[in-house]
N, CA, C and O atoms as a Maestro MAE file, in Angstrom:
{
 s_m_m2io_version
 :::
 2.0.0
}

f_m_ct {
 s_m_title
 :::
 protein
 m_atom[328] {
  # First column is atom index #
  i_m_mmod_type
  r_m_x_coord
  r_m_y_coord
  r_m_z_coord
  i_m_residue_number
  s_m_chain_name
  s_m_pdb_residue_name
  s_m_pdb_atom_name
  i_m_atomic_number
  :::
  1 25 8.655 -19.772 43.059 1 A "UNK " " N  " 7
  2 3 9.205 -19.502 44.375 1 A "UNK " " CA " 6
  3 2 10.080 -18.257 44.294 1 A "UNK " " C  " 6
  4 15 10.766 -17.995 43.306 1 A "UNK " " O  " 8
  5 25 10.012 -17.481 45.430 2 A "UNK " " N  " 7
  6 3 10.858 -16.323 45.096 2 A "UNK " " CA " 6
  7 2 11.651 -16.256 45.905 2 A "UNK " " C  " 6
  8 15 11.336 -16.376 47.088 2 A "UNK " " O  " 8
  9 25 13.128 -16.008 45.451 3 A "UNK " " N  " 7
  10 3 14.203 -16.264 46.180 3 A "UNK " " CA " 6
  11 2 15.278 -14.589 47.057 3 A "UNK " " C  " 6
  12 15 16.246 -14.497 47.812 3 A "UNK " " O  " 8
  13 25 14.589 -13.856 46.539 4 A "UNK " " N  " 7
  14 3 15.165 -12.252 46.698 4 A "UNK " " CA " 6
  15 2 14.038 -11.317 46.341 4 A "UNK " " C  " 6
  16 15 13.526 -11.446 45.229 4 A "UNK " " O  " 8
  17 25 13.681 -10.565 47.011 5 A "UNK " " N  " 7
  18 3 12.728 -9.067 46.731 5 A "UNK " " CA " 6
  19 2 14.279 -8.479 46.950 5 A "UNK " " C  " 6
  20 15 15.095 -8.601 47.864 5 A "UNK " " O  " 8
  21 25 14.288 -7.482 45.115 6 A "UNK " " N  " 7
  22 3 14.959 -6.402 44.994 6 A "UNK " " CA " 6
  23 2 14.455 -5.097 45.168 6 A "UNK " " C  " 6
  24 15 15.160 -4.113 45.390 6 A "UNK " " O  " 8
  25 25 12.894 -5.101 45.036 7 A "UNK " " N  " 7
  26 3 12.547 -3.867 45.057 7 A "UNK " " CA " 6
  27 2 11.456 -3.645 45.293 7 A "UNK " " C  " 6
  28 15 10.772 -4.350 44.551 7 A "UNK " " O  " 8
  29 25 10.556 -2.760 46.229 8 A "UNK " " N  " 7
  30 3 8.716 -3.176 46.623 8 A "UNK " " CA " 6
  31 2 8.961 -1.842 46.870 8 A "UNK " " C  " 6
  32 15 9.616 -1.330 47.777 8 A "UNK " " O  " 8
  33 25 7.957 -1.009 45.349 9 A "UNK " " N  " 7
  34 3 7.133 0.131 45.778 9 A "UNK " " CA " 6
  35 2 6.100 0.114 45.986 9 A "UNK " " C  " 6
  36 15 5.325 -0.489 45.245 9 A "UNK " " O  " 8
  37 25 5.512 1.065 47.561 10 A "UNK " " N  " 7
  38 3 4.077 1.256 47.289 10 A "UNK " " CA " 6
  39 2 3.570 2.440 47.174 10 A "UNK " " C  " 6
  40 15 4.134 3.356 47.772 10 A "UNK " " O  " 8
  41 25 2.309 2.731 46.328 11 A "UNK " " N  " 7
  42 3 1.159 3.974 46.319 11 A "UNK " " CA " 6
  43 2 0.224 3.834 46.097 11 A "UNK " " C  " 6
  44 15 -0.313 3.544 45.028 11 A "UNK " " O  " 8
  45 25 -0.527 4.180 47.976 12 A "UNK " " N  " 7
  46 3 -1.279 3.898 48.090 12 A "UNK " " CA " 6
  47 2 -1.541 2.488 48.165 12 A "UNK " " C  " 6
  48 15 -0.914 1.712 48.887 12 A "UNK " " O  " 8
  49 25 -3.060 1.992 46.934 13 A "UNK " " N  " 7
  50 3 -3.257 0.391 47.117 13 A "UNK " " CA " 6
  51 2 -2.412 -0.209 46.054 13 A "UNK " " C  " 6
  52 15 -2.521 -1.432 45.965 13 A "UNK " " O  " 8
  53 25 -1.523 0.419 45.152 14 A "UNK " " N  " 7
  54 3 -0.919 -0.065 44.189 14 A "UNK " " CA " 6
  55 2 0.353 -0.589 44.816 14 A "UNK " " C  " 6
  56 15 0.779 -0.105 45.865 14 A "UNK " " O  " 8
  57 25 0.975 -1.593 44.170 15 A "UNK " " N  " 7
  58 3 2.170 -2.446 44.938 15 A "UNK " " CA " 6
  59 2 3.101 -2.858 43.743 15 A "UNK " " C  " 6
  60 15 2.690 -3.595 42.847 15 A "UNK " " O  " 8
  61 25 4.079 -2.466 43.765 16 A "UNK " " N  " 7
  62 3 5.169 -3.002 42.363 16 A "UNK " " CA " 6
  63 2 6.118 -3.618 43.429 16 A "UNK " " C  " 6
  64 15 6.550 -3.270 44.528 16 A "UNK " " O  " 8
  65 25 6.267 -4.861 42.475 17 A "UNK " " N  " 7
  66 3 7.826 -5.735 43.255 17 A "UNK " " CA " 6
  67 2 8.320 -6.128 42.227 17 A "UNK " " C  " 6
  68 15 7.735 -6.747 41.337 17 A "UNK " " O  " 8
  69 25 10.055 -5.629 42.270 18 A "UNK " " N  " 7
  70 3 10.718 -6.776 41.472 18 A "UNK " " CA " 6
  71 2 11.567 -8.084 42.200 18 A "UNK " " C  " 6
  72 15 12.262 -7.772 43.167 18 A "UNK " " O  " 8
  73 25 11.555 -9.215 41.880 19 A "UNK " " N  " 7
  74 3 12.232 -9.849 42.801 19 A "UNK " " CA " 6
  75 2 12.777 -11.412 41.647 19 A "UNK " " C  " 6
  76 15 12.333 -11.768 40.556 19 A "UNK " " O  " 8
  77 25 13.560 -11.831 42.269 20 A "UNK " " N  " 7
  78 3 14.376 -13.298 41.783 20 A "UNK " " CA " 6
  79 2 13.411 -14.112 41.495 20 A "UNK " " C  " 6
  80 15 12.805 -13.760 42.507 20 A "UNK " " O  " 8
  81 25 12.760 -14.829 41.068 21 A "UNK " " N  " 7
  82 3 12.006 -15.878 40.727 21 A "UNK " " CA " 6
  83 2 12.179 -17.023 40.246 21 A "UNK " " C  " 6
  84 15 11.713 -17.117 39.111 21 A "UNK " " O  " 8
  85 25 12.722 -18.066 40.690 22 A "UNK " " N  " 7
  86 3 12.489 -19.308 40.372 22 A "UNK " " CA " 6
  87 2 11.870 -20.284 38.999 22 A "UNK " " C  " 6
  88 15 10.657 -20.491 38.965 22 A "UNK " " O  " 8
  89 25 12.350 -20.590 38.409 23 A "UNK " " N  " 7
  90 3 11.512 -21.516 37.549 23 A "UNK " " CA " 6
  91 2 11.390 -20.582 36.197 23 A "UNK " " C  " 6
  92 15 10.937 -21.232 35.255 23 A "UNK " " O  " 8
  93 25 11.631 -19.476 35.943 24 A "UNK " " N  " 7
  94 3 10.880 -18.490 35.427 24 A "UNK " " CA " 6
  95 2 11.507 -18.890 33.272 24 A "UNK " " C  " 6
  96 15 10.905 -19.027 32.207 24 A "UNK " " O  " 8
  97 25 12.424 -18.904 33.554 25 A "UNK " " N  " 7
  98 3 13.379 -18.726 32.062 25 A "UNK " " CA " 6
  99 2 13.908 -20.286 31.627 25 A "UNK " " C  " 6
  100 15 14.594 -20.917 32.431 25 A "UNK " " O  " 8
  101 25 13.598 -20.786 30.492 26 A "UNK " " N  " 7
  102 3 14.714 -21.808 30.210 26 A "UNK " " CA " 6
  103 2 15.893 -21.862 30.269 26 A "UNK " " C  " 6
  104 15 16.487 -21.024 29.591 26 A "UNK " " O  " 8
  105 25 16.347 -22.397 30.713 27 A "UNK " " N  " 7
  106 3 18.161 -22.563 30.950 27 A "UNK " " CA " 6
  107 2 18.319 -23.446 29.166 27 A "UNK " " C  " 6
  108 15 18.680 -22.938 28.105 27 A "UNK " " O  " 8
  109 25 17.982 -24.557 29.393 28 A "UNK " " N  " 7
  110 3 18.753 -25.277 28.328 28 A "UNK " " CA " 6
  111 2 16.798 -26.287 28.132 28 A "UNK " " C  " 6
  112 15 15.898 -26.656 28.887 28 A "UNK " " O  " 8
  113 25 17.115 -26.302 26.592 29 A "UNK " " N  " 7
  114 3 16.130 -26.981 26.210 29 A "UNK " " CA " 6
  115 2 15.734 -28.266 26.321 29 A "UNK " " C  " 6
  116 15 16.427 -29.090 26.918 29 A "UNK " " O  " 8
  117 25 14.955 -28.469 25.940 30 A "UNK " " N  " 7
  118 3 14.100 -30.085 25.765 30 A "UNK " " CA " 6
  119 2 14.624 -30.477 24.901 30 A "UNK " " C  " 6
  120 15 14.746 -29.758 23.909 30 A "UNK " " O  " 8
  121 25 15.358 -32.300 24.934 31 A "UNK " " N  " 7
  122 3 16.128 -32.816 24.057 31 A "UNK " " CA " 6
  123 2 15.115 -34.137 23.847 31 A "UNK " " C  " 6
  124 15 14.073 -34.409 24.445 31 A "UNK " " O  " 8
  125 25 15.894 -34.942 22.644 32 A "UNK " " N  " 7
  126 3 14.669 -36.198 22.593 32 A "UNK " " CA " 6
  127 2 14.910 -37.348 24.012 32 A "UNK " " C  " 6
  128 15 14.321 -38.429 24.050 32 A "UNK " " O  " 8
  129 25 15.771 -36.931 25.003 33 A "UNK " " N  " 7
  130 3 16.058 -37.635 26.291 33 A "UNK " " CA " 6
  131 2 15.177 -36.983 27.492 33 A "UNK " " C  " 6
  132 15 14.378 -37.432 28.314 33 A "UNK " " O  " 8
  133 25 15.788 -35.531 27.147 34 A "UNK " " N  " 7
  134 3 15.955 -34.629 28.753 34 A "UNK " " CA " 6
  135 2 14.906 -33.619 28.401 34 A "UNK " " C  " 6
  136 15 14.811 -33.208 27.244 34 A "UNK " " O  " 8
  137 25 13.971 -33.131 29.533 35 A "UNK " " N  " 7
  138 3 12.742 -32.195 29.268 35 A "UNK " " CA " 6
  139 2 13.667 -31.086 29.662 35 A "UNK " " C  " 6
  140 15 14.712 -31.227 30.296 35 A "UNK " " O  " 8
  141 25 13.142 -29.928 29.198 36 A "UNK " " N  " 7
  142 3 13.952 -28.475 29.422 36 A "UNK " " CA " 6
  143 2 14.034 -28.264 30.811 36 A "UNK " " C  " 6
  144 15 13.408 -28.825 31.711 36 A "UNK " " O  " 8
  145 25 14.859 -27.411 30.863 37 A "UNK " " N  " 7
  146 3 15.175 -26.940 32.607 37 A "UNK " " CA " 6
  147 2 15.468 -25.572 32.768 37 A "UNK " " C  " 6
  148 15 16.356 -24.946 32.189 37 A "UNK " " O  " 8
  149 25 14.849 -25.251 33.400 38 A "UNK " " N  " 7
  150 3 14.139 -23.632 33.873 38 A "UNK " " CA " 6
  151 2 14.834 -23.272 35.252 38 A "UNK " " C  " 6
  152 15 15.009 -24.109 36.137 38 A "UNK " " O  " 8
  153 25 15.323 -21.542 35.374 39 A "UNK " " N  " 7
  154 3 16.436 -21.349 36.178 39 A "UNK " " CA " 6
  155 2 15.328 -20.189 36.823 39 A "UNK " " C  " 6
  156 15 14.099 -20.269 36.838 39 A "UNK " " O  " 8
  157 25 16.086 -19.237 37.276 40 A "UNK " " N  " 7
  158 3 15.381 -18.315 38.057 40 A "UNK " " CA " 6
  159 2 15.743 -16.766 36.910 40 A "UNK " " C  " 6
  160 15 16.411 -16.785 35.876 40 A "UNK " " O  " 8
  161 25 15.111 -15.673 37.483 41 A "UNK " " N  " 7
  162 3 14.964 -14.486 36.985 41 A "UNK " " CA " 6
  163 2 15.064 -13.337 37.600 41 A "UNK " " C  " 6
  164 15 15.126 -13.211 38.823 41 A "UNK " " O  " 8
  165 25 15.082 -12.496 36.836 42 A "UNK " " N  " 7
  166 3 14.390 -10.976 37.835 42 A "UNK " " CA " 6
  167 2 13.285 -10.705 36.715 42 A "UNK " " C  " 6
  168 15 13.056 -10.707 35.506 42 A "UNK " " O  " 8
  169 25 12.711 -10.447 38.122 43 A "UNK " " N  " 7
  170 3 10.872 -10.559 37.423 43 A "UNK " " CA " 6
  171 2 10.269 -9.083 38.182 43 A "UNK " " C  " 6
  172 15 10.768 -8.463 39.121 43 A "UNK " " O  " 8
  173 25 9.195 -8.831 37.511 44 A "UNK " " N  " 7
  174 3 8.471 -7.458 38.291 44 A "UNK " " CA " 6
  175 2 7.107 -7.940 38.063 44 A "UNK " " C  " 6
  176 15 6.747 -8.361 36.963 44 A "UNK " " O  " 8
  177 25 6.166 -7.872 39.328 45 A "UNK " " N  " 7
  178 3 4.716 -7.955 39.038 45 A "UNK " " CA " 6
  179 2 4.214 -6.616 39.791 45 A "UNK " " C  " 6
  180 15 5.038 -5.888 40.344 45 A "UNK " " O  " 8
  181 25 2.601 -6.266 39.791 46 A "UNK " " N  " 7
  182 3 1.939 -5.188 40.235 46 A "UNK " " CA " 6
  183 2 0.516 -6.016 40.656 46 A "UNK " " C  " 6
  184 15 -0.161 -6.828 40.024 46 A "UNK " " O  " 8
  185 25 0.365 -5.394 42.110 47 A "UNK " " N  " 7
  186 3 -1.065 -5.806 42.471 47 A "UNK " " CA " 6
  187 2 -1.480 -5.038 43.667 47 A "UNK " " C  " 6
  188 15 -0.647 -4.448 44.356 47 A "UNK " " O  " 8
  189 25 -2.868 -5.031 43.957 48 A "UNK " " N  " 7
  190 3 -3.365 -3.897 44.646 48 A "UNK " " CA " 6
  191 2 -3.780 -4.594 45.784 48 A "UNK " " C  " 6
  192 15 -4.076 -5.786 45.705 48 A "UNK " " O  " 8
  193 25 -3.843 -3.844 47.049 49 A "UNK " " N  " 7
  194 3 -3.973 -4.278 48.136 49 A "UNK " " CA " 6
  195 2 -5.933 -4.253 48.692 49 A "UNK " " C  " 6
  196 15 -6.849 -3.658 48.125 49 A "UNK " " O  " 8
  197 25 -5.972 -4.765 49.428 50 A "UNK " " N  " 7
  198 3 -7.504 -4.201 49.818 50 A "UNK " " CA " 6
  199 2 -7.514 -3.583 50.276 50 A "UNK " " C  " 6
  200 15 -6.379 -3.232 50.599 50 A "UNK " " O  " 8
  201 25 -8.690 -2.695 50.869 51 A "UNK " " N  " 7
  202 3 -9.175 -1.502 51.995 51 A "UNK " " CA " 6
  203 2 -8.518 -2.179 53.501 51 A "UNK " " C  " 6
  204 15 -9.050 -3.202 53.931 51 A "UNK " " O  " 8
  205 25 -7.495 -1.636 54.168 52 A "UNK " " N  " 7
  206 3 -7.047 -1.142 54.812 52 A "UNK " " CA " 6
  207 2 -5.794 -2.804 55.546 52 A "UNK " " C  " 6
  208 15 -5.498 -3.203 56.672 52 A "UNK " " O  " 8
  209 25 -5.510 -3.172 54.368 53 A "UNK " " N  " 7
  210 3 -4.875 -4.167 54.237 53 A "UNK " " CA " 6
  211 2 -3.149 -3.854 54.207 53 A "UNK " " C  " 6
  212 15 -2.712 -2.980 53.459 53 A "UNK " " O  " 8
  213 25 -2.167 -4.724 55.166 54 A "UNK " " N  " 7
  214 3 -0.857 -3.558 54.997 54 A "UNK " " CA " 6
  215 2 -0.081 -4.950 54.668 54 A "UNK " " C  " 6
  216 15 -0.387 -6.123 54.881 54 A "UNK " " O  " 8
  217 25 1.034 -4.347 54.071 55 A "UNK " " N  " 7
  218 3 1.950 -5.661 53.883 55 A "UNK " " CA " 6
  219 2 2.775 -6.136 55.078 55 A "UNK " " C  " 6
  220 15 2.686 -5.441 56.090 55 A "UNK " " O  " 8
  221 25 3.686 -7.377 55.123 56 A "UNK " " N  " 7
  222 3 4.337 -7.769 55.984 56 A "UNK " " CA " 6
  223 2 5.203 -6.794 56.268 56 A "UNK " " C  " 6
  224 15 5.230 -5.865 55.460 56 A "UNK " " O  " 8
  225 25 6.178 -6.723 57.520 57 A "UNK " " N  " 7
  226 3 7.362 -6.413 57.601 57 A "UNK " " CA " 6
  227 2 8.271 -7.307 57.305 57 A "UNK " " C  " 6
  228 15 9.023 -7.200 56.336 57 A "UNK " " O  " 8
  229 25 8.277 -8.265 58.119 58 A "UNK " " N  " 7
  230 3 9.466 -8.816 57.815 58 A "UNK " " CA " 6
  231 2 9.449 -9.426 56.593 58 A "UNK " " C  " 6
  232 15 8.336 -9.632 56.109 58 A "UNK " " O  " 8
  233 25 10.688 -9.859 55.803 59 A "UNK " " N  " 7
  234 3 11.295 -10.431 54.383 59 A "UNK " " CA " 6
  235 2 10.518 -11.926 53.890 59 A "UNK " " C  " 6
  236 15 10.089 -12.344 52.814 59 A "UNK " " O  " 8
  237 25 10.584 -12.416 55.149 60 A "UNK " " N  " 7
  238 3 10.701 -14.127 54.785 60 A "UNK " " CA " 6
  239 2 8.666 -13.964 54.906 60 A "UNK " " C  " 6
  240 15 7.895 -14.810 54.455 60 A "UNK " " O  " 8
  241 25 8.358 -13.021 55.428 61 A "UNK " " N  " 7
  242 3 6.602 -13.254 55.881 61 A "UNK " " CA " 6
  243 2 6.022 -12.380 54.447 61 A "UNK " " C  " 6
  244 15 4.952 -12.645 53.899 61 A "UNK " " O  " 8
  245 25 6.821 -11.474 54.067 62 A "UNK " " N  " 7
  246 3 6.356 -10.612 52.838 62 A "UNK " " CA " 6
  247 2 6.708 -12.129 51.752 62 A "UNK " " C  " 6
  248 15 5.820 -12.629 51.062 62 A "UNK " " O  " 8
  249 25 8.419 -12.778 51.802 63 A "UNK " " N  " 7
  250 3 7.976 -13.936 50.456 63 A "UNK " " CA " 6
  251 2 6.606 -14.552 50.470 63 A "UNK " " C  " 6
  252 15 5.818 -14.731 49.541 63 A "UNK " " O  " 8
  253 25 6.503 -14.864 51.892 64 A "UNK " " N  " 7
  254 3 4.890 -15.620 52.107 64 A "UNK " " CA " 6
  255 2 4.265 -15.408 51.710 64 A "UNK " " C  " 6
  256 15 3.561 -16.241 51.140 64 A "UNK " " O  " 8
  257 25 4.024 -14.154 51.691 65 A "UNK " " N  " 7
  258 3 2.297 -13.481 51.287 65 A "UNK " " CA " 6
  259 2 2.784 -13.069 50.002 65 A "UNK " " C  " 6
  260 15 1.962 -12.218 49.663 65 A "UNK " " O  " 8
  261 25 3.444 -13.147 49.294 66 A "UNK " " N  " 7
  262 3 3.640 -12.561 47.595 66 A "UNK " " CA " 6
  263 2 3.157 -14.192 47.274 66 A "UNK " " C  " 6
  264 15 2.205 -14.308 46.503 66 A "UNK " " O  " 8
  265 25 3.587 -15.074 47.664 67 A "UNK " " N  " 7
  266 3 4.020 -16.281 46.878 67 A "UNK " " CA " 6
  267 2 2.267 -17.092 46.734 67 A "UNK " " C  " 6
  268 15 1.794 -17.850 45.888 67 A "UNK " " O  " 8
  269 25 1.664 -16.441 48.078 68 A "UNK " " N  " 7
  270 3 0.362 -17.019 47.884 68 A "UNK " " CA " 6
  271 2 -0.608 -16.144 47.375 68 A "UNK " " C  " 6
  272 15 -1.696 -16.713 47.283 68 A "UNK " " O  " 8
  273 25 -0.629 -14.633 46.902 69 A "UNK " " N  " 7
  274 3 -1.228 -14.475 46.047 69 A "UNK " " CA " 6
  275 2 -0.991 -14.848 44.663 69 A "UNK " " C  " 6
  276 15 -1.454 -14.024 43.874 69 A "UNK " " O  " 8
  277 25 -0.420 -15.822 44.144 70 A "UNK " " N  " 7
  278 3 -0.096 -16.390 43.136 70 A "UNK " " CA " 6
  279 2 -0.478 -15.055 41.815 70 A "UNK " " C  " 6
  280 15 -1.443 -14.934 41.061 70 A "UNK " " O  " 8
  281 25 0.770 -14.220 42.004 71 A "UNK " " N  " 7
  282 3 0.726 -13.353 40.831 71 A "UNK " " CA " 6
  283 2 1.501 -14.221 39.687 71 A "UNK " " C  " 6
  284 15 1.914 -15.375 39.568 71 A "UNK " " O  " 8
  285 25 1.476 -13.325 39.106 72 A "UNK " " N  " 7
  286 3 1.619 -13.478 37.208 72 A "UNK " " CA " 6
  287 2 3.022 -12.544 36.914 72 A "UNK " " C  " 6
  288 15 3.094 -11.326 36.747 72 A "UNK " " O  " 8
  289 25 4.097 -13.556 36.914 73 A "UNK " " N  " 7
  290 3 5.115 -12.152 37.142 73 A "UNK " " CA " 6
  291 2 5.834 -12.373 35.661 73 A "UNK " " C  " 6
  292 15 6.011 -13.382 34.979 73 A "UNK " " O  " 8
  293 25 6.174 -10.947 35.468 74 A "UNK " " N  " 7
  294 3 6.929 -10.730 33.992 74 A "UNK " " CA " 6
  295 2 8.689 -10.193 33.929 74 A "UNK " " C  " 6
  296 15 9.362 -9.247 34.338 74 A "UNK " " O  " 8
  297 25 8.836 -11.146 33.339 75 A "UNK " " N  " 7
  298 3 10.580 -11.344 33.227 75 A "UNK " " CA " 6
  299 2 11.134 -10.306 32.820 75 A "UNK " " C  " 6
  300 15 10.663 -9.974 31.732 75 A "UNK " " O  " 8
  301 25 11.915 -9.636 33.182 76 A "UNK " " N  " 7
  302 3 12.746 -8.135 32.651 76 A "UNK " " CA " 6
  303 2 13.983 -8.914 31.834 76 A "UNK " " C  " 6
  304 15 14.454 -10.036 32.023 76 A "UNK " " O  " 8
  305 25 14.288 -8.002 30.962 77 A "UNK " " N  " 7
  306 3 15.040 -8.322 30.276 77 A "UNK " " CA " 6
  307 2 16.263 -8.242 31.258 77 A "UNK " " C  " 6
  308 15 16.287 -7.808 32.409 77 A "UNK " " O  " 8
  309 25 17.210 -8.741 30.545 78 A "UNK " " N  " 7
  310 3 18.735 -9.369 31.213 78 A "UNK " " CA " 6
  311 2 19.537 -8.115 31.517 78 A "UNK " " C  " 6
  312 15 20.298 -8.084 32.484 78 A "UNK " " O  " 8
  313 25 19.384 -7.131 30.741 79 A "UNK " " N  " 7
  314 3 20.284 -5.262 30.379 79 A "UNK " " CA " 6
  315 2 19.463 -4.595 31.377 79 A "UNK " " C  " 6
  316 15 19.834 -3.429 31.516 79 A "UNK " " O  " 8
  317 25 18.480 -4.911 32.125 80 A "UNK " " N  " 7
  318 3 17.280 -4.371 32.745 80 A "UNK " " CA " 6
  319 2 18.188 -3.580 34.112 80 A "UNK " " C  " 6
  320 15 18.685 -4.310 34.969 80 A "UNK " " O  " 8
  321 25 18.294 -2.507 34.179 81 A "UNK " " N  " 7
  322 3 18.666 -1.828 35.164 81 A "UNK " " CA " 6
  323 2 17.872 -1.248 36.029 81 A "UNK " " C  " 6
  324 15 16.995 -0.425 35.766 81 A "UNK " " O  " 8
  325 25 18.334 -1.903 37.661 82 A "UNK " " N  " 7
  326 3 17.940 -1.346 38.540 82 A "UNK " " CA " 6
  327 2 18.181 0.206 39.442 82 A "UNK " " C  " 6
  328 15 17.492 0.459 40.430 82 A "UNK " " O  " 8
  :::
 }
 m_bond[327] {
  # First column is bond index #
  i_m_from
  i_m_to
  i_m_order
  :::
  1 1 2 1
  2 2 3 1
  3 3 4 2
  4 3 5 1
  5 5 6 1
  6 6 7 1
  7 7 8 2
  8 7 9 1
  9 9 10 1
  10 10 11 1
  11 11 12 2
  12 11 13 1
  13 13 14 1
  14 14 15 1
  15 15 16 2
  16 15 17 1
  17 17 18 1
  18 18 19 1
  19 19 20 2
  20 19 21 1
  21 21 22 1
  22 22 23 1
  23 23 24 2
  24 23 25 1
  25 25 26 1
  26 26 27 1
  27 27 28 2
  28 27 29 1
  29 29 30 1
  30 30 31 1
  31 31 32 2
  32 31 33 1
  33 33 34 1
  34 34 35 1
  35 35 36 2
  36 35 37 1
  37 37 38 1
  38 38 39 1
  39 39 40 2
  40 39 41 1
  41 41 42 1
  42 42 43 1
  43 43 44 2
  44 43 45 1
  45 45 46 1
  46 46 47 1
  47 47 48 2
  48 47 49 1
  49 49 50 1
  50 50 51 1
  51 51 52 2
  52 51 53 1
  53 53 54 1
  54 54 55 1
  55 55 56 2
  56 55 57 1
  57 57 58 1
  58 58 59 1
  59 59 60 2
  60 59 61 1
  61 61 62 1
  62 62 63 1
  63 63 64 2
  64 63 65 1
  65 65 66 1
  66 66 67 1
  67 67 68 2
  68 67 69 1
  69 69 70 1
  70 70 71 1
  71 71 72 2
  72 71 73 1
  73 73 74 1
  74 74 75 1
  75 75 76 2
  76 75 77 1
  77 77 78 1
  78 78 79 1
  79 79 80 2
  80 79 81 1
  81 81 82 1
  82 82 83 1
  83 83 84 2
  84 83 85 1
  85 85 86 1
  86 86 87 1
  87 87 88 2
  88 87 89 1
  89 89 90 1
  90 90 91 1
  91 91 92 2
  92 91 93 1
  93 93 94 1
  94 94 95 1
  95 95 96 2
  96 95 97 1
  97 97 98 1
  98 98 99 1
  99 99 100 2
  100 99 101 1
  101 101 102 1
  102 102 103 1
  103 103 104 2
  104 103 105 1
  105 105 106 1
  106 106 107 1
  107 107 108 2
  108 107 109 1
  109 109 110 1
  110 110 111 1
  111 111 112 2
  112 111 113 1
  113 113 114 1
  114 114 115 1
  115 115 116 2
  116 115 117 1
  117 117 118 1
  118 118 119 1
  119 119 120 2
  120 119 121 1
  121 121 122 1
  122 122 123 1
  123 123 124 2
  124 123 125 1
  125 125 126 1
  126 126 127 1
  127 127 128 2
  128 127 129 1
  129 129 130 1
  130 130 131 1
  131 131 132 2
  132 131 133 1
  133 133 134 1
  134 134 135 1
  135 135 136 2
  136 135 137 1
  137 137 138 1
  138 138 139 1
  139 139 140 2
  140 139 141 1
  141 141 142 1
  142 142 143 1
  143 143 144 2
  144 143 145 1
  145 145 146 1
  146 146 147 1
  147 147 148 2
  148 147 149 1
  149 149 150 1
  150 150 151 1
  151 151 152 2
  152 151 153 1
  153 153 154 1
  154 154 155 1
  155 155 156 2
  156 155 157 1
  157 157 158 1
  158 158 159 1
  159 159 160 2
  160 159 161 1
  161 161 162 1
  162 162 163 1
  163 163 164 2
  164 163 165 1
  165 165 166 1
  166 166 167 1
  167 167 168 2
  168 167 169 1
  169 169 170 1
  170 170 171 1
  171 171 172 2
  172 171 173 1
  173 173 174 1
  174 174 175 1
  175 175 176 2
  176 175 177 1
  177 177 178 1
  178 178 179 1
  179 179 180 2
  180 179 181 1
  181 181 182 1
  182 182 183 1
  183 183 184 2
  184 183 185 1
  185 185 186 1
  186 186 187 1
  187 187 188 2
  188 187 189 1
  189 189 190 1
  190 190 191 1
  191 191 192 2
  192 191 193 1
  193 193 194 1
  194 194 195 1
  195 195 196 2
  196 195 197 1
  197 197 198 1
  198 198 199 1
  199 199 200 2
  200 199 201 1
  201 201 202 1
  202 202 203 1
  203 203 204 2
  204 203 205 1
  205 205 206 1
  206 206 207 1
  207 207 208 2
  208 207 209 1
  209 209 210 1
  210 210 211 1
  211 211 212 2
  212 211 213 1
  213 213 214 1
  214 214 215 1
  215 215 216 2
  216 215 217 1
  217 217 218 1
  218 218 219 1
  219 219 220 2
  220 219 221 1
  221 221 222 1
  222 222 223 1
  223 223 224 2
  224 223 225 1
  225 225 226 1
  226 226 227 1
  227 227 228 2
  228 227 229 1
  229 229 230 1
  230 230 231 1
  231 231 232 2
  232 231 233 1
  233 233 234 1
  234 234 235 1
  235 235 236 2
  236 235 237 1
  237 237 238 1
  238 238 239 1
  239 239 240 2
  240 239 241 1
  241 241 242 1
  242 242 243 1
  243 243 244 2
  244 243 245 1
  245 245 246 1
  246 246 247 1
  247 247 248 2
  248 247 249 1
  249 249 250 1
  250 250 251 1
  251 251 252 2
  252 251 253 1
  253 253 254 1
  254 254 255 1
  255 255 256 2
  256 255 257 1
  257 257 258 1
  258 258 259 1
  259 259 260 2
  260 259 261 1
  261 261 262 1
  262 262 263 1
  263 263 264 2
  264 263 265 1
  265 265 266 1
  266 266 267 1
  267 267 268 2
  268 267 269 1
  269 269 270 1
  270 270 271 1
  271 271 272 2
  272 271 273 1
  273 273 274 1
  274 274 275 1
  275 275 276 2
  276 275 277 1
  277 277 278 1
  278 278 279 1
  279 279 280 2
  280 279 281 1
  281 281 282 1
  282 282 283 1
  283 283 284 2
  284 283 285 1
  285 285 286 1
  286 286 287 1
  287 287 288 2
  288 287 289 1
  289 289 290 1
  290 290 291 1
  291 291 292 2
  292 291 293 1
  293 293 294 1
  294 294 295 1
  295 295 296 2
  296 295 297 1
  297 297 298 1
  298 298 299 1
  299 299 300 2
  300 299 301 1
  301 301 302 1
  302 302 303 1
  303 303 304 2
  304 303 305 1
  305 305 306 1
  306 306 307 1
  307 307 308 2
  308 307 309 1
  309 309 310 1
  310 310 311 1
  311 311 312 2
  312 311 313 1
  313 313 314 1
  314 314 315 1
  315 315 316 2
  316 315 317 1
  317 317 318 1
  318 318 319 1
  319 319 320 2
  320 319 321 1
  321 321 322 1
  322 322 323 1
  323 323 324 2
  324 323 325 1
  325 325 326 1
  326 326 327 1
  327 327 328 2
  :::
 }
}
């Protein structure tokens, strides 16, 4: 689930977002009681749009449509400057 878009470049059909992500990082591990528990991130994925396909405007309709192309997003490190 994504909780913040920090950043959406586009060119052309190419699309970079970094944004908050949910679930993404272990917080604290799996014990012989308690299964691990996973916090949120800043994450960046890239994906291309179709022929003559435009993104949302608004925020909450762009989370929509990121969240259901079910990308593959990769965790930036923690020092990761925006």
């Amino acid at each position: 689930m994504i909780t913040l878009i920090y950043n959406l470049e586009q060119k052309d059909d190419c699309v970079n977002v970094k944004a908050i992500v949910e679930d993404c990082v272990e917080i604290y591990p799996a014990t012989n009681i308690d299964p691990a528990e996973y916090g949120p991130a800043l994450c960046e994925t890239t994906f291309y749009l179709d022929e003559d396909e435009t993104l949302p405007k608004d925020e909450e309709d762009l989370i929509d449509y990121l969240e259901n192309l079910n990308l593959d997003w990769k965790v930036l490190p923690r020092d990761y400057d925006l």
